[in-house]
PDB file with one MODEL, atoms N, CA, C and O in Angstrom:
MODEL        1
ATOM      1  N   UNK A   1      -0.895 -33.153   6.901  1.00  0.00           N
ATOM      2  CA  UNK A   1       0.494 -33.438   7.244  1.00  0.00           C
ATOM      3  C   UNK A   1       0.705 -33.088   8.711  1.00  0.00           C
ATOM      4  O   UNK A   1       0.243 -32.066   9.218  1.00  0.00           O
ATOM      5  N   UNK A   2       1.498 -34.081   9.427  1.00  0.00           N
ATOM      6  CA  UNK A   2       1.794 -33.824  10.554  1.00  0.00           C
ATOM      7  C   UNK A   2       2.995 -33.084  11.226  1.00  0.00           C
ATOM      8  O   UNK A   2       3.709 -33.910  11.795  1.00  0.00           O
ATOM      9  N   UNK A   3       3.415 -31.926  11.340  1.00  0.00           N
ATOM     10  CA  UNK A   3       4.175 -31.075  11.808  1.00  0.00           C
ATOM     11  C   UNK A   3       4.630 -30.572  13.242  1.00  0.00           C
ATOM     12  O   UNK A   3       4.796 -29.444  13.706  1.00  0.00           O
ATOM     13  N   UNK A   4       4.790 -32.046  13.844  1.00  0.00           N
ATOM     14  CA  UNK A   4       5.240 -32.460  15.328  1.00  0.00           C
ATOM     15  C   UNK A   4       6.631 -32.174  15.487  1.00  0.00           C
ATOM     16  O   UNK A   4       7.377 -33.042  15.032  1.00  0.00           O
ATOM     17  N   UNK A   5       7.076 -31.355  15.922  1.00  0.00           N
ATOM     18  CA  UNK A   5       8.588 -31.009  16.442  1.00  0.00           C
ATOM     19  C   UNK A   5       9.305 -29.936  15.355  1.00  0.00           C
ATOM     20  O   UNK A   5      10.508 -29.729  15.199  1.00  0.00           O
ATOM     21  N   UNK A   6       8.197 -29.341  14.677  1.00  0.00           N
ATOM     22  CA  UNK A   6       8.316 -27.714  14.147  1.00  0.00           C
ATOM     23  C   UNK A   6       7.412 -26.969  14.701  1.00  0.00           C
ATOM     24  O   UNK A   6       6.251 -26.816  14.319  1.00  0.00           O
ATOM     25  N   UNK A   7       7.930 -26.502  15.600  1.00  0.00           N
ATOM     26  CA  UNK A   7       7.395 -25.156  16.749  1.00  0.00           C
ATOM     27  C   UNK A   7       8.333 -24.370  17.162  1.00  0.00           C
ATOM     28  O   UNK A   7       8.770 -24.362  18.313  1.00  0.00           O
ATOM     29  N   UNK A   8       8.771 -23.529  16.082  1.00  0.00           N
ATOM     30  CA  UNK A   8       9.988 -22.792  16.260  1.00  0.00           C
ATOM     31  C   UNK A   8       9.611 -20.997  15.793  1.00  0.00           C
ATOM     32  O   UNK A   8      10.348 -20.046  15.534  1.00  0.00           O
ATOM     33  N   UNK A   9       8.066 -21.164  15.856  1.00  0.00           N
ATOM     34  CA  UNK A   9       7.462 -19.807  15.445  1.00  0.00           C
ATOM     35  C   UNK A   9       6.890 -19.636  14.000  1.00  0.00           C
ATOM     36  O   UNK A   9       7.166 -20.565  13.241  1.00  0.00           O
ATOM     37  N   UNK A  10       6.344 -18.891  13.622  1.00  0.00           N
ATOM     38  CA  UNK A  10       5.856 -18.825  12.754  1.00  0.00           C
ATOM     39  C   UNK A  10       6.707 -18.512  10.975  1.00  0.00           C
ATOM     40  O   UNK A  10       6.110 -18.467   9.900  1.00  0.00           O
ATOM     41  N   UNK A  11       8.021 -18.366  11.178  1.00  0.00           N
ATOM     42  CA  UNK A  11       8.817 -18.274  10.388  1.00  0.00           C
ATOM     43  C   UNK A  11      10.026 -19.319  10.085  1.00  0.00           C
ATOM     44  O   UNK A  11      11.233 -19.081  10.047  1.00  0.00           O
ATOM     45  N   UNK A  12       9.470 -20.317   9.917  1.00  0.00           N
ATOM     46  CA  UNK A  12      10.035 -21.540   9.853  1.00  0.00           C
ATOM     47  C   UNK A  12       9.644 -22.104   8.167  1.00  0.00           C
ATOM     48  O   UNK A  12       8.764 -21.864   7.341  1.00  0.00           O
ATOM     49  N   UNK A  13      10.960 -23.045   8.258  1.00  0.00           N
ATOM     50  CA  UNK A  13      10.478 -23.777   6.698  1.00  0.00           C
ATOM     51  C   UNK A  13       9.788 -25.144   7.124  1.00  0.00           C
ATOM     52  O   UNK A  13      10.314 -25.819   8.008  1.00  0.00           O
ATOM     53  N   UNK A  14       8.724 -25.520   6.561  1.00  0.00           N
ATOM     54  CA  UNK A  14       8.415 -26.550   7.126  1.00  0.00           C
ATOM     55  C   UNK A  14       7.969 -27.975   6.431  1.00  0.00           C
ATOM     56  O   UNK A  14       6.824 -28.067   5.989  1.00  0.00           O
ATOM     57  N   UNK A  15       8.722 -28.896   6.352  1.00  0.00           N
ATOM     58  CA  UNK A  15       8.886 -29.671   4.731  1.00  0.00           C
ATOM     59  C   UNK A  15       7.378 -29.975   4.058  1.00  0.00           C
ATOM     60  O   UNK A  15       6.380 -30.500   4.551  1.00  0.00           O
ATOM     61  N   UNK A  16       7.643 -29.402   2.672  1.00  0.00           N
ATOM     62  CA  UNK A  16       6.188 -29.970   2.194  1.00  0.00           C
ATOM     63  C   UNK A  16       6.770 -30.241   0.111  1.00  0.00           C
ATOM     64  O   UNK A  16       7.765 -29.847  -0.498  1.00  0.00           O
ATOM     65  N   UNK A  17       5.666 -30.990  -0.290  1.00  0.00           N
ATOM     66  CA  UNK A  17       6.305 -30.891  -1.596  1.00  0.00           C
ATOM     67  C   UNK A  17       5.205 -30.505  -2.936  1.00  0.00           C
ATOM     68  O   UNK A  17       5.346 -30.406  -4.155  1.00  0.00           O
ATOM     69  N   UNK A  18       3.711 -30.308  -1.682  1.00  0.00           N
ATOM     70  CA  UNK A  18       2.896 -29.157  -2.200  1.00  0.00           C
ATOM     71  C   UNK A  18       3.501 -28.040  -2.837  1.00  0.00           C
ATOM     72  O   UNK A  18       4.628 -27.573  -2.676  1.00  0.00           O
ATOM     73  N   UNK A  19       2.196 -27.540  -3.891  1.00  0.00           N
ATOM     74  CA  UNK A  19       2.805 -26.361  -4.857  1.00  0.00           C
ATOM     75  C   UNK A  19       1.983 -25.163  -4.176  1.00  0.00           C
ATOM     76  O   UNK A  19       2.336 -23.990  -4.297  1.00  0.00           O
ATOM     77  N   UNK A  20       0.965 -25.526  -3.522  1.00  0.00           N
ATOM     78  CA  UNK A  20      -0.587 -24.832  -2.756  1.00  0.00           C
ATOM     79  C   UNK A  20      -1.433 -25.103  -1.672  1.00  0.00           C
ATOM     80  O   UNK A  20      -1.854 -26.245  -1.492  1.00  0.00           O
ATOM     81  N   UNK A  21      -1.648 -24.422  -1.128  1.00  0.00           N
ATOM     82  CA  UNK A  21      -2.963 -24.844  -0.013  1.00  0.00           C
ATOM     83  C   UNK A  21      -4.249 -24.427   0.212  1.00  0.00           C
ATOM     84  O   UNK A  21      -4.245 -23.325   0.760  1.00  0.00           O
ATOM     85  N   UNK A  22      -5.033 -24.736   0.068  1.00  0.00           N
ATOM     86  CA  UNK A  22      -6.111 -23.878   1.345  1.00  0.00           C
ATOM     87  C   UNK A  22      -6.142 -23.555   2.274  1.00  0.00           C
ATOM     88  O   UNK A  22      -6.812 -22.543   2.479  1.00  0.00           O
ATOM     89  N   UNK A  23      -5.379 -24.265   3.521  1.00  0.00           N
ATOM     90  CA  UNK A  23      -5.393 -24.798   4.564  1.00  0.00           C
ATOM     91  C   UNK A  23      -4.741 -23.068   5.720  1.00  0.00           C
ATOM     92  O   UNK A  23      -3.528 -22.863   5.776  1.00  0.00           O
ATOM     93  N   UNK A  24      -5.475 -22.344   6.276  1.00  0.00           N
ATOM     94  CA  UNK A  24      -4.153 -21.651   6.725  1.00  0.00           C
ATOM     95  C   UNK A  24      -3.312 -22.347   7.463  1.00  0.00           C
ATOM     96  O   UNK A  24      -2.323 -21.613   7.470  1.00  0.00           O
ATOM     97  N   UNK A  25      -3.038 -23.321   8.117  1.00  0.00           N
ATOM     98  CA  UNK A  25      -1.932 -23.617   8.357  1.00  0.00           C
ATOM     99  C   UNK A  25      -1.067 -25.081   7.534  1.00  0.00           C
ATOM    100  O   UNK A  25      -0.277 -25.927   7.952  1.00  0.00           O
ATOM    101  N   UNK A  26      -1.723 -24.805   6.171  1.00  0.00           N
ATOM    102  CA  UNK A  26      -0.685 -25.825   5.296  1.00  0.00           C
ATOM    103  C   UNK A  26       0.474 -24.665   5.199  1.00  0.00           C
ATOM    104  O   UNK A  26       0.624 -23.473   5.470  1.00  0.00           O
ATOM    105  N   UNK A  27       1.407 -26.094   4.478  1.00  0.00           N
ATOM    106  CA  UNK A  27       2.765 -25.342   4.174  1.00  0.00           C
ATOM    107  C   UNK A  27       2.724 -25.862   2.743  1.00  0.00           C
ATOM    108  O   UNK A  27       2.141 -26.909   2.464  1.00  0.00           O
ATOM    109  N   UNK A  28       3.576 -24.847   1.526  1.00  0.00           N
ATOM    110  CA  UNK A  28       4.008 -25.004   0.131  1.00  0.00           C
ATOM    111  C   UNK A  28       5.394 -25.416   0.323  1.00  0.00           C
ATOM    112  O   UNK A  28       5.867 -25.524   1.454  1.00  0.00           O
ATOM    113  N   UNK A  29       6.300 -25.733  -1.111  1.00  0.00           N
ATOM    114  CA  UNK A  29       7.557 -25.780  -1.267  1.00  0.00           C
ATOM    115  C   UNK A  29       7.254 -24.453  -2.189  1.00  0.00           C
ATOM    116  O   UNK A  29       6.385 -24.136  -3.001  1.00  0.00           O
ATOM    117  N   UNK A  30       8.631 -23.743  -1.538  1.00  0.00           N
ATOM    118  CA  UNK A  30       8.933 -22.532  -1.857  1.00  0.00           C
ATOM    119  C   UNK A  30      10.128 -22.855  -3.115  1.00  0.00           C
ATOM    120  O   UNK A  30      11.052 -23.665  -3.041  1.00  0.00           O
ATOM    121  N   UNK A  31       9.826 -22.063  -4.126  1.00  0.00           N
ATOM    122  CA  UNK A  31      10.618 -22.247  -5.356  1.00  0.00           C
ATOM    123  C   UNK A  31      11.705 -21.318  -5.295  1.00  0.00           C
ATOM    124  O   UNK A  31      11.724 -20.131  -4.968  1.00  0.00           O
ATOM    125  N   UNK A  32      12.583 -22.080  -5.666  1.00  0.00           N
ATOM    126  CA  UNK A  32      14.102 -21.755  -5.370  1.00  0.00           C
ATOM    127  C   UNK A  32      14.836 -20.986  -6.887  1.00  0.00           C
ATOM    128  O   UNK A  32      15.916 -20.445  -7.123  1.00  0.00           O
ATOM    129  N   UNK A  33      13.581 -21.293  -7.702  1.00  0.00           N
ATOM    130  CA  UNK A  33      14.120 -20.138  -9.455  1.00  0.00           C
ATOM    131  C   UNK A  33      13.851 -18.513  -8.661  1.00  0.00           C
ATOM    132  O   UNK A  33      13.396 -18.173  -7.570  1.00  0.00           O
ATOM    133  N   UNK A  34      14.293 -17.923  -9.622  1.00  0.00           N
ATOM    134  CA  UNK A  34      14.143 -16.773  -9.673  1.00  0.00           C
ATOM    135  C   UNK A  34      15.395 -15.719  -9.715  1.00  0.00           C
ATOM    136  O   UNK A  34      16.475 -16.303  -9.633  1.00  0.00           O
ATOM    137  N   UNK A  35      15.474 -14.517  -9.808  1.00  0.00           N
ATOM    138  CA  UNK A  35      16.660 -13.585  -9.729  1.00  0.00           C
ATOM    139  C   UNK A  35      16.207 -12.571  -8.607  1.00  0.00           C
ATOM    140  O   UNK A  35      15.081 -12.444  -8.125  1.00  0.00           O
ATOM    141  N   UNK A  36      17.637 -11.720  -8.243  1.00  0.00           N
ATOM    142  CA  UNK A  36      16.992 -10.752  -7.930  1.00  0.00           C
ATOM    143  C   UNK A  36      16.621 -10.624  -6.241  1.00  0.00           C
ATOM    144  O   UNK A  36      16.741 -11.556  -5.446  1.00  0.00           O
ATOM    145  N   UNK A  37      16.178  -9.342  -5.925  1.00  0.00           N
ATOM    146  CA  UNK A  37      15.835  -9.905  -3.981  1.00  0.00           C
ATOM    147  C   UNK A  37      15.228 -10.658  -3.784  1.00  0.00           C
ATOM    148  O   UNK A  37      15.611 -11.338  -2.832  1.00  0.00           O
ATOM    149  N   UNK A  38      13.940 -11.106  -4.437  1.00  0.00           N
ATOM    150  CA  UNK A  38      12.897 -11.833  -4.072  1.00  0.00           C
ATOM    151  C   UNK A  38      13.658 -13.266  -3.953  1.00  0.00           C
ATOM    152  O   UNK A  38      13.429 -14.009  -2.999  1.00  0.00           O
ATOM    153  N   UNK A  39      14.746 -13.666  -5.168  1.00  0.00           N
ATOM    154  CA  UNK A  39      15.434 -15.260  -4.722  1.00  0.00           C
ATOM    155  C   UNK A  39      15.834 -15.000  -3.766  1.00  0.00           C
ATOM    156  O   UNK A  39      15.678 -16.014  -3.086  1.00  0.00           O
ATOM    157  N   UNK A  40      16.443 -14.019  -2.986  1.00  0.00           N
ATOM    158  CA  UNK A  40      17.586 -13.857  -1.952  1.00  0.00           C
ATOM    159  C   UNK A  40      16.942 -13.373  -0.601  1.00  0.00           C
ATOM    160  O   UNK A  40      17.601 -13.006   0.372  1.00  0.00           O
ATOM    161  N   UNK A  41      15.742 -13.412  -0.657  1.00  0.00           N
ATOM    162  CA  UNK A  41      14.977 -13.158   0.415  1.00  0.00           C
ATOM    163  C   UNK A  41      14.246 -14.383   1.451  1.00  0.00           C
ATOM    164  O   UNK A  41      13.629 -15.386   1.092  1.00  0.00           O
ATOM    165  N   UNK A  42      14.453 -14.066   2.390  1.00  0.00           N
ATOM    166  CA  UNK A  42      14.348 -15.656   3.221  1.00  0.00           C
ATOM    167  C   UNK A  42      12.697 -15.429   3.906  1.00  0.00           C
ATOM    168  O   UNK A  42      12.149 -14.401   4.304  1.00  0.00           O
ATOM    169  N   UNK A  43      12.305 -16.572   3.855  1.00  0.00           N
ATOM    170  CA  UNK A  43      10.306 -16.424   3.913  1.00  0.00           C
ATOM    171  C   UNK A  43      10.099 -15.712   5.174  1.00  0.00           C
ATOM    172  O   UNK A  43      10.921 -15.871   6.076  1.00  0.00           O
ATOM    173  N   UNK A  44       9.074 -14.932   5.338  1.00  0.00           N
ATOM    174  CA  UNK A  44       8.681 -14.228   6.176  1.00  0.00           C
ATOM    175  C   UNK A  44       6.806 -14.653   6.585  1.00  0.00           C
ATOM    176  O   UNK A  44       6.073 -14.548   5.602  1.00  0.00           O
ATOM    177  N   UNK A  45       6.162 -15.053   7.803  1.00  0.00           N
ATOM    178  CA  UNK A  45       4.997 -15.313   7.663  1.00  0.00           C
ATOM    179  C   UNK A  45       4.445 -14.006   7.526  1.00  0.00           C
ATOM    180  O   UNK A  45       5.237 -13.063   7.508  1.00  0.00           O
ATOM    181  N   UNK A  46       3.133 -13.770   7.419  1.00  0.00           N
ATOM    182  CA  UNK A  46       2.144 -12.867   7.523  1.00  0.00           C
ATOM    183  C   UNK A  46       2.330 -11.675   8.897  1.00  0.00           C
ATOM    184  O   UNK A  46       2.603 -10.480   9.018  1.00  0.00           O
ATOM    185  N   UNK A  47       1.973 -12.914   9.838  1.00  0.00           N
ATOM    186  CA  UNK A  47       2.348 -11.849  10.946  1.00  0.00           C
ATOM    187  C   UNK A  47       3.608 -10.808  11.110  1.00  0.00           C
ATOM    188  O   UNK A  47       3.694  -9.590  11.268  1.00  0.00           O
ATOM    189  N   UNK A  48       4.326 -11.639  11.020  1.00  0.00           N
ATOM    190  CA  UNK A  48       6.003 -11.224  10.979  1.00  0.00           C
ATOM    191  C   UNK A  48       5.972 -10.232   9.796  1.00  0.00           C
ATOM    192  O   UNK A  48       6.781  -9.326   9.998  1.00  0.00           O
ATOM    193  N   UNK A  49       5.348 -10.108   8.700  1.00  0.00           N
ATOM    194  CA  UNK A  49       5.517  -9.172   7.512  1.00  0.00           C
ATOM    195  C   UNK A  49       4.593  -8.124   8.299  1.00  0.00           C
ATOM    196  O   UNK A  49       4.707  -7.299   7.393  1.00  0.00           O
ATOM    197  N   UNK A  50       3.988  -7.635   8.983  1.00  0.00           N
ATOM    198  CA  UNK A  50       2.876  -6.530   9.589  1.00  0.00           C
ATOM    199  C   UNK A  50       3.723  -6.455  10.804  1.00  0.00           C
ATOM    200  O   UNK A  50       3.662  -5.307  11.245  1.00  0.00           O
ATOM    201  N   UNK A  51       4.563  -7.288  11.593  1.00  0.00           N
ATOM    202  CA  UNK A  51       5.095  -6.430  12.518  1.00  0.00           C
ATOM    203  C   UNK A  51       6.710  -5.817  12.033  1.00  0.00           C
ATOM    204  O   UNK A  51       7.530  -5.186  12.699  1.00  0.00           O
ATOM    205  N   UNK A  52       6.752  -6.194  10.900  1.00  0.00           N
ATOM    206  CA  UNK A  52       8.021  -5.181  10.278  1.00  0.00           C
ATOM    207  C   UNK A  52       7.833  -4.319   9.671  1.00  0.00           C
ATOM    208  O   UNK A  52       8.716  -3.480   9.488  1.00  0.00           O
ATOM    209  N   UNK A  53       6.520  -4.204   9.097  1.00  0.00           N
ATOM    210  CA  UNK A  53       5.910  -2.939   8.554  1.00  0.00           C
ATOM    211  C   UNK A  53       5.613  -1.727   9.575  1.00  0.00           C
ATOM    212  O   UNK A  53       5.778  -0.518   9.413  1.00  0.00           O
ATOM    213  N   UNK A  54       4.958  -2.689  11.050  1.00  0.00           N
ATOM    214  CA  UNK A  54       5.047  -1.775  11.387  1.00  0.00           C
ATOM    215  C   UNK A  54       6.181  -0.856  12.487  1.00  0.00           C
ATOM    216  O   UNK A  54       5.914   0.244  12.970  1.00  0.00           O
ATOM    217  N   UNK A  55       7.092  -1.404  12.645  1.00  0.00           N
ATOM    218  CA  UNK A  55       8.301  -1.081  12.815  1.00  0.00           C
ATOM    219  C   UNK A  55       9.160  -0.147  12.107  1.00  0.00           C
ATOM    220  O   UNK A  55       9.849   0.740  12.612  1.00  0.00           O
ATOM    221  N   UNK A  56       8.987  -0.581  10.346  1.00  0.00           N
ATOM    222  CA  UNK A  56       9.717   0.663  10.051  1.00  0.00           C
ATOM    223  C   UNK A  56       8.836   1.704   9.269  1.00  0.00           C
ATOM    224  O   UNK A  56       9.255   2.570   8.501  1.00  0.00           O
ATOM    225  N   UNK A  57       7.778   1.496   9.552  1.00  0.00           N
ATOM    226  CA  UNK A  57       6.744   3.303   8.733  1.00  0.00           C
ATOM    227  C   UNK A  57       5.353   2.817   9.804  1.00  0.00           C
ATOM    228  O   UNK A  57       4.710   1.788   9.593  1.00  0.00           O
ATOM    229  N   UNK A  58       5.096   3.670  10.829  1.00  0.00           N
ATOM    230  CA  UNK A  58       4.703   3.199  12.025  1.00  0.00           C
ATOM    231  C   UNK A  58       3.280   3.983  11.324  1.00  0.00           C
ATOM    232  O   UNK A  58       2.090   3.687  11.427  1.00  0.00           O
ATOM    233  N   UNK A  59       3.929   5.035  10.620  1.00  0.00           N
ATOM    234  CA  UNK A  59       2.782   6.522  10.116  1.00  0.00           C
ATOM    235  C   UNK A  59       2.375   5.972   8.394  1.00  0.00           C
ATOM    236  O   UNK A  59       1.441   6.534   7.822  1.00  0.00           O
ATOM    237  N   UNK A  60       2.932   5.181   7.890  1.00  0.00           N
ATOM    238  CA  UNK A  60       2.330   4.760   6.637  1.00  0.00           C
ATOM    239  C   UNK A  60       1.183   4.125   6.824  1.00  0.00           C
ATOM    240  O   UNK A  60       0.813   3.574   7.860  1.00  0.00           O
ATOM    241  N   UNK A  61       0.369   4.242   5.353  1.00  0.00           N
ATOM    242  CA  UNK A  61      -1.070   3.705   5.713  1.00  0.00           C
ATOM    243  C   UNK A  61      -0.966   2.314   5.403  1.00  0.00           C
ATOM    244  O   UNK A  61      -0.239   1.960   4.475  1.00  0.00           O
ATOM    245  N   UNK A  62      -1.594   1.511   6.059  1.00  0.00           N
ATOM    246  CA  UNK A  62      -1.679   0.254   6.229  1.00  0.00           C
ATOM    247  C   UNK A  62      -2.930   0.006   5.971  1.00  0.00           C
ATOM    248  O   UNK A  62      -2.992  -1.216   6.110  1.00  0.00           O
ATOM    249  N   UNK A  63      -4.024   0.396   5.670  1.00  0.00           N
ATOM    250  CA  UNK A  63      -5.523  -0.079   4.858  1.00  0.00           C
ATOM    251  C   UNK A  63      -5.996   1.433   4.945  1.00  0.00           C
ATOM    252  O   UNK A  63      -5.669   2.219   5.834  1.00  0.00           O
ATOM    253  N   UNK A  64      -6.686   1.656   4.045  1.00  0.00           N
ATOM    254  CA  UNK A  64      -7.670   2.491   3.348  1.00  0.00           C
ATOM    255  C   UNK A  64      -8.965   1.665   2.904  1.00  0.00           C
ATOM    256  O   UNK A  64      -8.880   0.555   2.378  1.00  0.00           O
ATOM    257  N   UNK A  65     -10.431   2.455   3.224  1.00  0.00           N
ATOM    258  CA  UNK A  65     -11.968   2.030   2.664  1.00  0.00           C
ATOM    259  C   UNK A  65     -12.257   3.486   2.306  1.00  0.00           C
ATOM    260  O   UNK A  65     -11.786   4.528   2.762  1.00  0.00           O
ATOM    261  N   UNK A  66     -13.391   3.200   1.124  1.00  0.00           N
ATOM    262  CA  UNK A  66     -13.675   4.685   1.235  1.00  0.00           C
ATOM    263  C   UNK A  66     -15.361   4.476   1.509  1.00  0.00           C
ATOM    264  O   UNK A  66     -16.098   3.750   0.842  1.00  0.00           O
ATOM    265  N   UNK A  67     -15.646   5.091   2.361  1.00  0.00           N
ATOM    266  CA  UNK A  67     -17.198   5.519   2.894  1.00  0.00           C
ATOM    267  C   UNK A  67     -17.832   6.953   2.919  1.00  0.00           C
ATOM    268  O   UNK A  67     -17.337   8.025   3.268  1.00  0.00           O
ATOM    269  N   UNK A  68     -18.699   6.738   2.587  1.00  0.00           N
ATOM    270  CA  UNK A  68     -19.507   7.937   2.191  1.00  0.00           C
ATOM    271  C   UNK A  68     -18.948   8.871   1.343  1.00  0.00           C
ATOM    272  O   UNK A  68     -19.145  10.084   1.420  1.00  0.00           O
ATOM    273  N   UNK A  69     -17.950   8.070   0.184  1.00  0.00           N
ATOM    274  CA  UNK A  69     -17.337   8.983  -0.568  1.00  0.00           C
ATOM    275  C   UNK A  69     -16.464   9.482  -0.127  1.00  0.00           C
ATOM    276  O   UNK A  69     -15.996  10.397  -0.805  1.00  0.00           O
ATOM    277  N   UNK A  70     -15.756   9.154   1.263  1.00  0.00           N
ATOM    278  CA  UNK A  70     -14.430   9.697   1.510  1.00  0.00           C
ATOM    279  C   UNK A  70     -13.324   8.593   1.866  1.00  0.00           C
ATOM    280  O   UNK A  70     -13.402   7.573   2.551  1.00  0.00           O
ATOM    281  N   UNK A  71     -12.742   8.909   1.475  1.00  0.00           N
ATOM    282  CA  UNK A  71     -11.647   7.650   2.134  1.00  0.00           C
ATOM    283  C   UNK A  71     -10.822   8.044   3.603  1.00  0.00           C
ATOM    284  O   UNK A  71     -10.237   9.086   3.897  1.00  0.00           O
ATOM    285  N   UNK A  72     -11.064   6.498   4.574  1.00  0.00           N
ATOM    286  CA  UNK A  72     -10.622   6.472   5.486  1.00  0.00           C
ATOM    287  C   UNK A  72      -9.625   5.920   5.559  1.00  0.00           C
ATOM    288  O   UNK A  72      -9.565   4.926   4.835  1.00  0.00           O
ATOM    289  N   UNK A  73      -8.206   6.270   6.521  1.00  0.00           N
ATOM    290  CA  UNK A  73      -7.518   5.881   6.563  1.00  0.00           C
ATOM    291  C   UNK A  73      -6.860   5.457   7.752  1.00  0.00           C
ATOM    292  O   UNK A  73      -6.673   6.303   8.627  1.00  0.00           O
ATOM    293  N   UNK A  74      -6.300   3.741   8.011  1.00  0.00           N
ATOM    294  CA  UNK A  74      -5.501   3.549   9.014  1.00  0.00           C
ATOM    295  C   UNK A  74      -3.747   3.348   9.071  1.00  0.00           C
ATOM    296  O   UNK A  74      -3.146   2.618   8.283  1.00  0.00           O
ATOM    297  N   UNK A  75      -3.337   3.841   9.744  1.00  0.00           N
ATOM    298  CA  UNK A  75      -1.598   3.687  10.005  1.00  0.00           C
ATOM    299  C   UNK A  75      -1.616   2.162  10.246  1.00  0.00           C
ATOM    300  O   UNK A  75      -2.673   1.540  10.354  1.00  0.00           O
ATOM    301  N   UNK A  76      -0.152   1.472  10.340  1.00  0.00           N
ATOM    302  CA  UNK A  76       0.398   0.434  10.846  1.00  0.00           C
ATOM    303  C   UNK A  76       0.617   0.894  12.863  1.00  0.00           C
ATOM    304  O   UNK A  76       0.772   0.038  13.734  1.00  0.00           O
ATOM    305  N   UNK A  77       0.576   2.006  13.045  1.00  0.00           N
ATOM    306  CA  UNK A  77       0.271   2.130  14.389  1.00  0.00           C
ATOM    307  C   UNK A  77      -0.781   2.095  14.927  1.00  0.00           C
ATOM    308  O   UNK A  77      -0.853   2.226  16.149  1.00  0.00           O
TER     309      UNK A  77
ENDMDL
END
């Protein structure tokens, strides 16, 4: 699909009538059922969800591995 004159950032709706993609830069139709925050919550990309994370818990962990039997840990800072 061609998505010529949606370049308005990465948090945009961008018409599709797909249910799925592979593609990272396909777009789905976002389903409009549901209750609750998640209906009332307006789409957020990936990026944009990690720079609000890390904005508001700068000191929360944002990935954990564990090596050599210990677990390491990184912040969102």
């Amino acid at each position: 699909m061609n998505f010529v004159g949606f370049t308005s950032g990465p948090d945009q709706i961008l018409p599709s009538e797909a249910l799925f993609t592979w593609h990272q830069d396909g777009a789905i139709k976002l389903s409009t059922k549901g209750q609750g925050e998640f209906a009332r919550a307006q789409p957020m990309s990936v990026p944009s969800l990690l720079e609000r994370a890390t904005r508001r818990a700068p000191e929360r962990p944002a990935l954990a591995v564990k090596r050599n039997g210990e677990w390491q840990k990184w912040t969102y800072r």
